[in-house]
PDB file as gemmi writes it, atoms N, CA and C in Angstrom:
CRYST1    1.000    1.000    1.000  90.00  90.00  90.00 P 1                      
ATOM      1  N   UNK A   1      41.316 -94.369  58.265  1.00  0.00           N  
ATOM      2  CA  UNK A   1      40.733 -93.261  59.008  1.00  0.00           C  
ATOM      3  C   UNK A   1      39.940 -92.349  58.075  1.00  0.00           C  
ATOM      4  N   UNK A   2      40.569 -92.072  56.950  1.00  0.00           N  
ATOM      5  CA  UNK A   2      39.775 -91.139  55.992  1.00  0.00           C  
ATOM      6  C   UNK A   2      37.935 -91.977  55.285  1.00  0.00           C  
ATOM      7  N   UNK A   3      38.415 -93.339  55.059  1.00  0.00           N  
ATOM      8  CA  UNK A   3      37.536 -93.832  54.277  1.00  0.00           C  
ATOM      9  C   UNK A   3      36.256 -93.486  55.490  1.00  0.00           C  
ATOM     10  N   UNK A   4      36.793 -93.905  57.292  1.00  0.00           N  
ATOM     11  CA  UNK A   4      35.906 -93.987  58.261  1.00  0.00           C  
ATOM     12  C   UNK A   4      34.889 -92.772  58.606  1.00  0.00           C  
ATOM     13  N   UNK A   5      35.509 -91.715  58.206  1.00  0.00           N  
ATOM     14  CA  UNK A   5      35.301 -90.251  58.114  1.00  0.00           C  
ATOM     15  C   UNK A   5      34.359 -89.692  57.015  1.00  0.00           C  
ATOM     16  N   UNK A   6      34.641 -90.362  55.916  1.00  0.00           N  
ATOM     17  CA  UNK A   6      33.854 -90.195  55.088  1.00  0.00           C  
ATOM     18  C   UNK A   6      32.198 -90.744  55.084  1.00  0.00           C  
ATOM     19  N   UNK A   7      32.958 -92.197  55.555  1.00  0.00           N  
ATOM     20  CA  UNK A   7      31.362 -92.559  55.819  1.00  0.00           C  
ATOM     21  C   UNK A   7      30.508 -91.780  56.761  1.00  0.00           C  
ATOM     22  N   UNK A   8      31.362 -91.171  57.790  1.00  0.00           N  
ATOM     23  CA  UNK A   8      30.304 -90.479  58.815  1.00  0.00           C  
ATOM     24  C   UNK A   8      30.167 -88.963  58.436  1.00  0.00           C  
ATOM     25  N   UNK A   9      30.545 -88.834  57.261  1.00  0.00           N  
ATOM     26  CA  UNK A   9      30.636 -87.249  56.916  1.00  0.00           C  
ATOM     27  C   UNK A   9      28.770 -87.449  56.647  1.00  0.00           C  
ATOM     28  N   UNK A  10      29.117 -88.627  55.275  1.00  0.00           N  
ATOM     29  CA  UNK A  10      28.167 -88.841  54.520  1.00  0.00           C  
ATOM     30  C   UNK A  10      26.653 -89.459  55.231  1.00  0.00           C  
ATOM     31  N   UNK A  11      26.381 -90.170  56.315  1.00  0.00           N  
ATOM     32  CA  UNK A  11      25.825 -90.463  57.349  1.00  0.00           C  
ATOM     33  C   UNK A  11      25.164 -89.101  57.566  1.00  0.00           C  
ATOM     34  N   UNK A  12      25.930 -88.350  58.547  1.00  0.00           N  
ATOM     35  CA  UNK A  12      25.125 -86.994  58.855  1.00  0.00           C  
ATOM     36  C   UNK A  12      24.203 -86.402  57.547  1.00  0.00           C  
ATOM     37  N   UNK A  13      25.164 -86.429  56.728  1.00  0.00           N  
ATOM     38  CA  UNK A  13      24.570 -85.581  55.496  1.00  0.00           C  
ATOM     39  C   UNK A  13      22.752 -86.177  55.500  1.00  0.00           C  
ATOM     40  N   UNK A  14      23.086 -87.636  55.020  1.00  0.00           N  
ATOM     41  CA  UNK A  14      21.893 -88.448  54.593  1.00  0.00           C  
ATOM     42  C   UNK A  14      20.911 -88.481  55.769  1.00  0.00           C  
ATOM     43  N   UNK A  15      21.212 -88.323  57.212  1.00  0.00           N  
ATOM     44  CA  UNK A  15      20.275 -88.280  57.892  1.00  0.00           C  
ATOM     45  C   UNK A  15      19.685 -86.818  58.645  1.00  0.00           C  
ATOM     46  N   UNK A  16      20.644 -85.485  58.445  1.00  0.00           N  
ATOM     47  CA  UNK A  16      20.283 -84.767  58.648  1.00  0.00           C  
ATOM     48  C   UNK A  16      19.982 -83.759  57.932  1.00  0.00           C  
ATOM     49  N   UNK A  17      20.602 -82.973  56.745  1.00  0.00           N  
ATOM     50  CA  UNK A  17      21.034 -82.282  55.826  1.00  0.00           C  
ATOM     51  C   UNK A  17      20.215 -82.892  54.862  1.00  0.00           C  
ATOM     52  N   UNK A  18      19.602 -83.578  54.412  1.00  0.00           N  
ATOM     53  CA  UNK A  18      18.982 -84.315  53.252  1.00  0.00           C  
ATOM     54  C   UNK A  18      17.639 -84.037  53.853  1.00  0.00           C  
ATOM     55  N   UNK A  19      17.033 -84.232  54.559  1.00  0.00           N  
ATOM     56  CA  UNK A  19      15.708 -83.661  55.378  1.00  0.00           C  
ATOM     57  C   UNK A  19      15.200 -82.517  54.983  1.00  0.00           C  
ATOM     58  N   UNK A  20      15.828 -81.602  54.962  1.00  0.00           N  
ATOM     59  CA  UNK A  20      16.296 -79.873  54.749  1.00  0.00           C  
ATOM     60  C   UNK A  20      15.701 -79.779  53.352  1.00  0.00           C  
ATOM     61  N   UNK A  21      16.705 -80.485  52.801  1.00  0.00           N  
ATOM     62  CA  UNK A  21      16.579 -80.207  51.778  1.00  0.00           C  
ATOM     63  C   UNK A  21      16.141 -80.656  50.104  1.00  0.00           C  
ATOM     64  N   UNK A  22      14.779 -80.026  49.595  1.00  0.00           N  
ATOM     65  CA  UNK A  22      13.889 -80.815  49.071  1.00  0.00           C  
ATOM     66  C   UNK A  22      14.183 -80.214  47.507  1.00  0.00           C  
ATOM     67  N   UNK A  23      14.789 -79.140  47.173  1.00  0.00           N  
ATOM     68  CA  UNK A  23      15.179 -78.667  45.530  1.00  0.00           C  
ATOM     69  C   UNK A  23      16.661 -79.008  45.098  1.00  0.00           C  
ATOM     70  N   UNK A  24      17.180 -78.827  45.825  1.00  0.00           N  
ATOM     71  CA  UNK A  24      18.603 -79.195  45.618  1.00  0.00           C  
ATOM     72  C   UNK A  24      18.828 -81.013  45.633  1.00  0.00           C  
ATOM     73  N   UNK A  25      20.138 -81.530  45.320  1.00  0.00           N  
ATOM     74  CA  UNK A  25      20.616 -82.211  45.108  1.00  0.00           C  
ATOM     75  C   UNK A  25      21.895 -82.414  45.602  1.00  0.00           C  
ATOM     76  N   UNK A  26      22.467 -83.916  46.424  1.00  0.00           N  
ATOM     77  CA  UNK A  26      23.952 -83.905  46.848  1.00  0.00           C  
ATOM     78  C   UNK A  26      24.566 -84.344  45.536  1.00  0.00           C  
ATOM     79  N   UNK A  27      25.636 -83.488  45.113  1.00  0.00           N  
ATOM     80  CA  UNK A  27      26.232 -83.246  43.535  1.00  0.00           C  
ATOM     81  C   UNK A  27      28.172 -83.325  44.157  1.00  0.00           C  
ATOM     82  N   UNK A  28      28.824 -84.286  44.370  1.00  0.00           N  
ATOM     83  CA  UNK A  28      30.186 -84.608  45.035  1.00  0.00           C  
ATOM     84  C   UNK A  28      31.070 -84.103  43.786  1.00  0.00           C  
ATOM     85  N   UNK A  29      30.266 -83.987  42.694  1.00  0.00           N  
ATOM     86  CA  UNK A  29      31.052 -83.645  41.582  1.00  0.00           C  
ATOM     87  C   UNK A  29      31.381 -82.454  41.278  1.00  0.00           C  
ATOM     88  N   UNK A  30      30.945 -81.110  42.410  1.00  0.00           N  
ATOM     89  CA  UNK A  30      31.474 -80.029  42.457  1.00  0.00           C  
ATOM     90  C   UNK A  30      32.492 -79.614  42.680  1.00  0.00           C  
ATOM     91  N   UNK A  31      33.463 -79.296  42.018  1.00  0.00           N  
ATOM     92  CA  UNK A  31      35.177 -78.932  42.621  1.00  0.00           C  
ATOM     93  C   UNK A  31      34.636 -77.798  43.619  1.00  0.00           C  
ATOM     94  N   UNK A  32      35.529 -77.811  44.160  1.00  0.00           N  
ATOM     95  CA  UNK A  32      36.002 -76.303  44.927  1.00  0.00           C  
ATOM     96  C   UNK A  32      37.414 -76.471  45.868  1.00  0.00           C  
ATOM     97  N   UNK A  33      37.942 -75.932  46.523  1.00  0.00           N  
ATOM     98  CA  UNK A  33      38.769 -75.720  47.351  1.00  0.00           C  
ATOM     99  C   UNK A  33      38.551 -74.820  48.654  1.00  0.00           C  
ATOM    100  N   UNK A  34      39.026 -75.600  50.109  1.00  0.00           N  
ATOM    101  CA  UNK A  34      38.743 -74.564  50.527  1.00  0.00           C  
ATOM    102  C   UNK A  34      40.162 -73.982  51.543  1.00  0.00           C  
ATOM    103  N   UNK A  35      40.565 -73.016  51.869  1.00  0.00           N  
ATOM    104  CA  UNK A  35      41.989 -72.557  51.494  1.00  0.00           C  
ATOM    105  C   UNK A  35      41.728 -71.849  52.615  1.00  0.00           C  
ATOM    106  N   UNK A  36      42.810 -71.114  54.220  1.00  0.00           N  
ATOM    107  CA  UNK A  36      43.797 -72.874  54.451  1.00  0.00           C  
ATOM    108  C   UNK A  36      42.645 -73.549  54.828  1.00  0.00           C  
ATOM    109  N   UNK A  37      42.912 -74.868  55.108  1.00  0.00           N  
ATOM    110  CA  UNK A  37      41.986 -75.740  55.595  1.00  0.00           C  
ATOM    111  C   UNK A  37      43.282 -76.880  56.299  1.00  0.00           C  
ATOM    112  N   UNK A  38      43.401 -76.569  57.682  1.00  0.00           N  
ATOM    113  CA  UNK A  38      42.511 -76.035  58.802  1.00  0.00           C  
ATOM    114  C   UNK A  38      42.653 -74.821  59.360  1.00  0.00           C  
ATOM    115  N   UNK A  39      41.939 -74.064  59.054  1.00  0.00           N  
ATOM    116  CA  UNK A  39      41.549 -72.865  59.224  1.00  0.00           C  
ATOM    117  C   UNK A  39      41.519 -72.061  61.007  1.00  0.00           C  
ATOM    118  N   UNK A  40      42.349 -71.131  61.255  1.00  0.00           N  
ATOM    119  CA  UNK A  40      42.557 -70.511  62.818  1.00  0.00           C  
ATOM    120  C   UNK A  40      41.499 -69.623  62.587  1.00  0.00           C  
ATOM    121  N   UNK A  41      41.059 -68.296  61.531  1.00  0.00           N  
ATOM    122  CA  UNK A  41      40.381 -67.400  61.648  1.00  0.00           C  
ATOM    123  C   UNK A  41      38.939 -67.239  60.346  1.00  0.00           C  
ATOM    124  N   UNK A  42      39.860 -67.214  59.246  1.00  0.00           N  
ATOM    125  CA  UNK A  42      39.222 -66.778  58.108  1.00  0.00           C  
ATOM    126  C   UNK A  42      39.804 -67.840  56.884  1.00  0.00           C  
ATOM    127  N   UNK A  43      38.669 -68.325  56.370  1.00  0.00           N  
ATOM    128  CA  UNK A  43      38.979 -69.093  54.913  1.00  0.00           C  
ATOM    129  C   UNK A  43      38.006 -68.865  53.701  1.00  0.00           C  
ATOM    130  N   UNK A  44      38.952 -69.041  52.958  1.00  0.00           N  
ATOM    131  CA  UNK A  44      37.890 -68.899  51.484  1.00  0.00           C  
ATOM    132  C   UNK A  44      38.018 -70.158  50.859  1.00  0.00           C  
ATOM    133  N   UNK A  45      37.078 -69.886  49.804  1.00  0.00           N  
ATOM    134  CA  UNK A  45      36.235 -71.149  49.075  1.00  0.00           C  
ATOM    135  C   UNK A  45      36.654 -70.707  47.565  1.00  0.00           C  
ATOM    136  N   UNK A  46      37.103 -71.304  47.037  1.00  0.00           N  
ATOM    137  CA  UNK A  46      37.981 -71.270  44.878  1.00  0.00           C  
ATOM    138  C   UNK A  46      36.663 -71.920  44.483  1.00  0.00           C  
ATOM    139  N   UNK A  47      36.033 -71.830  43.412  1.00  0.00           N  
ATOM    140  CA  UNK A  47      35.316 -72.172  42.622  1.00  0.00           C  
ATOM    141  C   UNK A  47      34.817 -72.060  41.907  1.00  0.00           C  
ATOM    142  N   UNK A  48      34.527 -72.705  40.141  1.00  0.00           N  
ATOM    143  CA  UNK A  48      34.282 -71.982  39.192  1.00  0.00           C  
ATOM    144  C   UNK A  48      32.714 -71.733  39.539  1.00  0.00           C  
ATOM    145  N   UNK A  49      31.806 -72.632  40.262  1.00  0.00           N  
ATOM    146  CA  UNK A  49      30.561 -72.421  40.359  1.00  0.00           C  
ATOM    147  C   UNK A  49      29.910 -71.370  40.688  1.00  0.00           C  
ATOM    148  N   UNK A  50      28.231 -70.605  41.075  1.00  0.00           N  
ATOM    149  CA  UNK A  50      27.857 -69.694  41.648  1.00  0.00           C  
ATOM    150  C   UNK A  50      27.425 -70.000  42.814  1.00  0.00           C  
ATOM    151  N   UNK A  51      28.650 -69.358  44.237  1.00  0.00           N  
ATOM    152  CA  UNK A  51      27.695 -69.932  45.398  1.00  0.00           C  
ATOM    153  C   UNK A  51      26.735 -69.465  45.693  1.00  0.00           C  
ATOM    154  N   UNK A  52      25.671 -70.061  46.417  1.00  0.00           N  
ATOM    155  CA  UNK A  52      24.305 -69.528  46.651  1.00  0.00           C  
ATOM    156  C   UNK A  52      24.489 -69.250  48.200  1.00  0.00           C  
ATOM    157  N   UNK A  53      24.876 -70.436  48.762  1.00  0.00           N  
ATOM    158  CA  UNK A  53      25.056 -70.185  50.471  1.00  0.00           C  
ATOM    159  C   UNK A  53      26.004 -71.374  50.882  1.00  0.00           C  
ATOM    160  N   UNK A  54      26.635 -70.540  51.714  1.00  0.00           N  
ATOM    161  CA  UNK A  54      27.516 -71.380  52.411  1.00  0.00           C  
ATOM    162  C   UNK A  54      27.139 -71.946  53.884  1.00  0.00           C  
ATOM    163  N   UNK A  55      27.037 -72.917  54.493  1.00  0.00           N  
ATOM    164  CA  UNK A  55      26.672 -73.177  56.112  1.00  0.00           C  
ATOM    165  C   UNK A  55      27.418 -73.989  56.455  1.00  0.00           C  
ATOM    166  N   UNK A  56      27.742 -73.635  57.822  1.00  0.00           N  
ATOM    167  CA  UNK A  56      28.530 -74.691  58.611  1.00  0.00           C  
ATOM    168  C   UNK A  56      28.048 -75.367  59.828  1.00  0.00           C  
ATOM    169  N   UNK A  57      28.189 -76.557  59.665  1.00  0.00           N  
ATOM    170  CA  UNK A  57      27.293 -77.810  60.536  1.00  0.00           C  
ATOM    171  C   UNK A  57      28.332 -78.068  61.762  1.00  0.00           C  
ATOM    172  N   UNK A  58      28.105 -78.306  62.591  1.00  0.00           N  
ATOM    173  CA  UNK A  58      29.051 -79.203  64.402  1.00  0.00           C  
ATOM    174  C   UNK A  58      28.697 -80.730  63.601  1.00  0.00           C  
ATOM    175  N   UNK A  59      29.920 -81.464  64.221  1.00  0.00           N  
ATOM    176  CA  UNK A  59      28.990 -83.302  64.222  1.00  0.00           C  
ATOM    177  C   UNK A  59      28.476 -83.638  64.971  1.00  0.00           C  
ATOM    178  N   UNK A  60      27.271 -82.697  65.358  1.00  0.00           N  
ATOM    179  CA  UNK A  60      25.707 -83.365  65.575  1.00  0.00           C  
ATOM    180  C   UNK A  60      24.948 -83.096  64.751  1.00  0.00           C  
ATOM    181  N   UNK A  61      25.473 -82.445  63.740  1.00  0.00           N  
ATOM    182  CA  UNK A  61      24.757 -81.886  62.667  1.00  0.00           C  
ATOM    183  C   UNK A  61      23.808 -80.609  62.952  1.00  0.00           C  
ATOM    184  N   UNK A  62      24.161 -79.926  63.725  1.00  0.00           N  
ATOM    185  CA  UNK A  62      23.612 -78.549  63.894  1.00  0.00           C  
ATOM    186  C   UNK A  62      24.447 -77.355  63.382  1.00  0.00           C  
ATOM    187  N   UNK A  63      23.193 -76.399  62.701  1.00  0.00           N  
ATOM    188  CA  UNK A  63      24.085 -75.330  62.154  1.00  0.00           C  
ATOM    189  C   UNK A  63      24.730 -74.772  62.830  1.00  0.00           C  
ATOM    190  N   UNK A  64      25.966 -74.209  63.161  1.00  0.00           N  
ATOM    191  CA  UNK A  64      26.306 -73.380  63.716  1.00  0.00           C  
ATOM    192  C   UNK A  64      26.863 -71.887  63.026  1.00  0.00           C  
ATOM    193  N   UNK A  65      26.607 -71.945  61.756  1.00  0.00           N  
ATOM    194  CA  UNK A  65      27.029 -70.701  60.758  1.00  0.00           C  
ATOM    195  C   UNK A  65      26.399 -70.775  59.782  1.00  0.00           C  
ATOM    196  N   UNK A  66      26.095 -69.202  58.773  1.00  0.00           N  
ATOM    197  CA  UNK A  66      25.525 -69.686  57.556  1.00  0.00           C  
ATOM    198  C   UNK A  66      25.814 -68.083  57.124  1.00  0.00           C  
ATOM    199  N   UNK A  67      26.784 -68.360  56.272  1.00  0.00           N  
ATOM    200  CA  UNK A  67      27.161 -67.448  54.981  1.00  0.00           C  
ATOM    201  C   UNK A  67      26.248 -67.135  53.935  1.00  0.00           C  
ATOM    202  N   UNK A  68      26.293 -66.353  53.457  1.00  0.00           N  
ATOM    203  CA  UNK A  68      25.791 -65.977  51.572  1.00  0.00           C  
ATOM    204  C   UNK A  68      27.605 -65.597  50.853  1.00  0.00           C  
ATOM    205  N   UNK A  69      27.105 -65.178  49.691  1.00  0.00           N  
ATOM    206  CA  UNK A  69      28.597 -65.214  49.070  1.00  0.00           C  
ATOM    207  C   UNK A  69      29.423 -64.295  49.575  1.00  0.00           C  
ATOM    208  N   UNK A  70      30.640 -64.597  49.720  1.00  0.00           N  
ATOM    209  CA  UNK A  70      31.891 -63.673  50.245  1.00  0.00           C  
ATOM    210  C   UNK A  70      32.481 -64.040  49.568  1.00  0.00           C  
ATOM    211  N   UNK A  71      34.040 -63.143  49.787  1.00  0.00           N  
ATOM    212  CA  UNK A  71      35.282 -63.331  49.302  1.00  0.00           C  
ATOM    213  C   UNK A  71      36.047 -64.093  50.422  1.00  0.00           C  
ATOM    214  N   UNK A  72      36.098 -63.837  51.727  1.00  0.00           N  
ATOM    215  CA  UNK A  72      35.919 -64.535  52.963  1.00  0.00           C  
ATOM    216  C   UNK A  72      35.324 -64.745  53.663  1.00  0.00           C  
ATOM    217  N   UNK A  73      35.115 -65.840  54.618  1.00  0.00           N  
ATOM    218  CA  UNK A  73      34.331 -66.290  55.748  1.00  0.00           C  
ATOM    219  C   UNK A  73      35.074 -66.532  56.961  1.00  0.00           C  
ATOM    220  N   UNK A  74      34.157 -65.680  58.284  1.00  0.00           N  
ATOM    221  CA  UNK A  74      34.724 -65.831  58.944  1.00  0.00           C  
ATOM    222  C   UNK A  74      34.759 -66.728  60.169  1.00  0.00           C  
ATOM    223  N   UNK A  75      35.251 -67.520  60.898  1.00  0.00           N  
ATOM    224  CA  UNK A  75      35.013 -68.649  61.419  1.00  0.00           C  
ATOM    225  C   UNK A  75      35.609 -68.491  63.102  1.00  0.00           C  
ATOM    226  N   UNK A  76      36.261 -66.822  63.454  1.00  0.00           N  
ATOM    227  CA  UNK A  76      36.960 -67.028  64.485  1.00  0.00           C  
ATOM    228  C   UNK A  76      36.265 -67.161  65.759  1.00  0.00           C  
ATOM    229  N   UNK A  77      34.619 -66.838  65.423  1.00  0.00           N  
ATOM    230  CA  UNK A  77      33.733 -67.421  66.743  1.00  0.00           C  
ATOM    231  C   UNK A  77      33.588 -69.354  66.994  1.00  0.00           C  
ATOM    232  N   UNK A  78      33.751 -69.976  65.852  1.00  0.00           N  
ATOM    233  CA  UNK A  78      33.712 -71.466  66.416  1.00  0.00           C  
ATOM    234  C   UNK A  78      34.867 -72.200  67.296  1.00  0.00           C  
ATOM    235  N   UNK A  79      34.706 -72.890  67.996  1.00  0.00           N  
ATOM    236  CA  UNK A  79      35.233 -73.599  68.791  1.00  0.00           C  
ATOM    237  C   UNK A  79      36.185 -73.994  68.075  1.00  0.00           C  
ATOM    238  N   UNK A  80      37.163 -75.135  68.286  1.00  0.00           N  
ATOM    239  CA  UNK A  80      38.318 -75.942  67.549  1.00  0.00           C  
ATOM    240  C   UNK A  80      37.246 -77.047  67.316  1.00  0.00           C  
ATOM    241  N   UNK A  81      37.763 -77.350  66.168  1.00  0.00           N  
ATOM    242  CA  UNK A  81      37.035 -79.063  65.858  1.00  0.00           C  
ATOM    243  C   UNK A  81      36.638 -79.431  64.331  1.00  0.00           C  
ATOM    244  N   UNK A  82      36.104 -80.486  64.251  1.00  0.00           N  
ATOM    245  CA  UNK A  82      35.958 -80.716  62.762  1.00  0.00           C  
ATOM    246  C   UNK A  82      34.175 -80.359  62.815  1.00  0.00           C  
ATOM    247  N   UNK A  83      33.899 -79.729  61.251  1.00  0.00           N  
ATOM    248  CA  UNK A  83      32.663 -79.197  61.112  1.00  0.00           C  
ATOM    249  C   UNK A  83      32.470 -79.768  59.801  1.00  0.00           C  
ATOM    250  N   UNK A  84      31.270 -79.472  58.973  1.00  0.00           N  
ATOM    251  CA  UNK A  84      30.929 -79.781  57.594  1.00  0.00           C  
ATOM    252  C   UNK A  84      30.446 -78.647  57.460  1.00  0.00           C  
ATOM    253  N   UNK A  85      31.201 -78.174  56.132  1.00  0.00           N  
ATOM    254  CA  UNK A  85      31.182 -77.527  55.424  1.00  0.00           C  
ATOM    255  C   UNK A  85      29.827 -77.571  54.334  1.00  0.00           C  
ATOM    256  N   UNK A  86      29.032 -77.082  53.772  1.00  0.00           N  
ATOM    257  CA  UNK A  86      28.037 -77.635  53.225  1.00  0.00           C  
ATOM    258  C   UNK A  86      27.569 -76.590  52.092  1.00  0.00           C  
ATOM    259  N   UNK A  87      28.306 -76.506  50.829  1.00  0.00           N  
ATOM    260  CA  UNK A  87      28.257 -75.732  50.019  1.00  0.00           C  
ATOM    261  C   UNK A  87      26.906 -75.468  48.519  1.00  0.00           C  
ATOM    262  N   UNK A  88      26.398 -74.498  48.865  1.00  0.00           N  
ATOM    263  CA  UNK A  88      24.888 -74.756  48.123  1.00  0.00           C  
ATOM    264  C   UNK A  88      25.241 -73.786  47.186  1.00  0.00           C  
ATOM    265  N   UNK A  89      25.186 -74.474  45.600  1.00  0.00           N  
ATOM    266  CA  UNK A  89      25.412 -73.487  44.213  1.00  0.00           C  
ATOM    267  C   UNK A  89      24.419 -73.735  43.664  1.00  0.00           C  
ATOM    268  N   UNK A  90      24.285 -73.227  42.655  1.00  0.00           N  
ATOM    269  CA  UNK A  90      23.042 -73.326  41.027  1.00  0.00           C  
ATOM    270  C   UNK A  90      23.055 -74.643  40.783  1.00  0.00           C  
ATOM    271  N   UNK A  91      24.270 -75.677  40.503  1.00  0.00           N  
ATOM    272  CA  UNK A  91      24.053 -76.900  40.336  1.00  0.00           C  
ATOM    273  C   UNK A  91      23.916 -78.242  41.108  1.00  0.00           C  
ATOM    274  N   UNK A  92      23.859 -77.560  43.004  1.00  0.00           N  
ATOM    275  CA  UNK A  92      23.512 -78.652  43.408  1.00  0.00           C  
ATOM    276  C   UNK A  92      24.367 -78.299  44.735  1.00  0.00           C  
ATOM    277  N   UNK A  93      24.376 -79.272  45.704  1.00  0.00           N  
ATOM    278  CA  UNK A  93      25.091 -78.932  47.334  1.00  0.00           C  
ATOM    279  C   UNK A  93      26.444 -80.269  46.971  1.00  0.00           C  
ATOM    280  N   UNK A  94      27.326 -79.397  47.423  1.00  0.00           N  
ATOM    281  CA  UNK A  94      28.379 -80.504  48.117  1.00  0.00           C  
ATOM    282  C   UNK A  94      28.662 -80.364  49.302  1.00  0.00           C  
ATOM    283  N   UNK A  95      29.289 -81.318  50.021  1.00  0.00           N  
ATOM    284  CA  UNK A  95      29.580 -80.935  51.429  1.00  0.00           C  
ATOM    285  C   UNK A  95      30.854 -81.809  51.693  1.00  0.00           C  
ATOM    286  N   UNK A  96      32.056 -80.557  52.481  1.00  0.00           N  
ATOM    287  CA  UNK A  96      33.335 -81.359  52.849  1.00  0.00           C  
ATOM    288  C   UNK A  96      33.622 -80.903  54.037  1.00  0.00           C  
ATOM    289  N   UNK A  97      34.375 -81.579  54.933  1.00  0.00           N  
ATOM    290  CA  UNK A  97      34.967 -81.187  56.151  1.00  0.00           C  
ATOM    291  C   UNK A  97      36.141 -79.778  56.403  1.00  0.00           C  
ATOM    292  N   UNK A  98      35.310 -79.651  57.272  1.00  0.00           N  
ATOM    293  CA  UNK A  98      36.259 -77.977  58.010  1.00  0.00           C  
ATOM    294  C   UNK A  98      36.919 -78.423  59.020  1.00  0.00           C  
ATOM    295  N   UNK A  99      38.106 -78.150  59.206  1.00  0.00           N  
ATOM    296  CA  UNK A  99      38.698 -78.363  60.587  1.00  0.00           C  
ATOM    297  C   UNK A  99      39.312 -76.949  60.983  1.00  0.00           C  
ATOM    298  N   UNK A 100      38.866 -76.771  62.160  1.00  0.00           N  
ATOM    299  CA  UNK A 100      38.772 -75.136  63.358  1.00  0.00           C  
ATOM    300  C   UNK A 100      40.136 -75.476  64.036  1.00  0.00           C  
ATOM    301  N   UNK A 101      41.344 -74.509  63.793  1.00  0.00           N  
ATOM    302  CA  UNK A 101      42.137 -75.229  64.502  1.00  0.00           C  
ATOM    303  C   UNK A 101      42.163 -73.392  65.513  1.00  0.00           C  
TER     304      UNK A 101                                                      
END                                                                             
């Protein structure tokens, strides 16, 4: 189930999210954490990096949020469900799954 997930994380990314975006780079080698995850209201993001922007995608790949840096983010307007997370720093974008519980 995870490996299946991944592929379709990575799918969206490459066919929608990669379009977007023409300076940056998908960089998987970014740690971060994102804490709780799955998240009822408000979550934060650990990382030694500098975030630039944070956005959050539906799986149709539409934005439905888009942060700049916080200490928290708040998420209690989205629906329940799994989202992508899509984290843009100085060294490049990673992107991992949010789940809205």
């Amino acid at each position: 189930m995870k490996k299946r997930l991944l592929i379709i994380l990575l799918a969206f990314y490459s066919f929608g999210f990669a379009q977007n975006q023409t300076e940056k780079q998908l960089n998987q080698d970014i740690t971060f954490a994102i804490y709780p995850n799955p998240v009822h209201q408000v979550f934060h993001i650990k990382t030694d990096e500098v975030i630039v922007k944070v956005k959050i995608f539906n799986i149709l790949g539409k934005q439905v949020e888009q942060f700049d840096t916080q200490e928290k983010y708040d998420v209690s307007e989205l629906k329940r469900g799994i989202y992508l997370l899509h984290l843009e720093t100085a060294s490049g974008i990673a992107v991992r799954k949010l789940v809205v519980k």
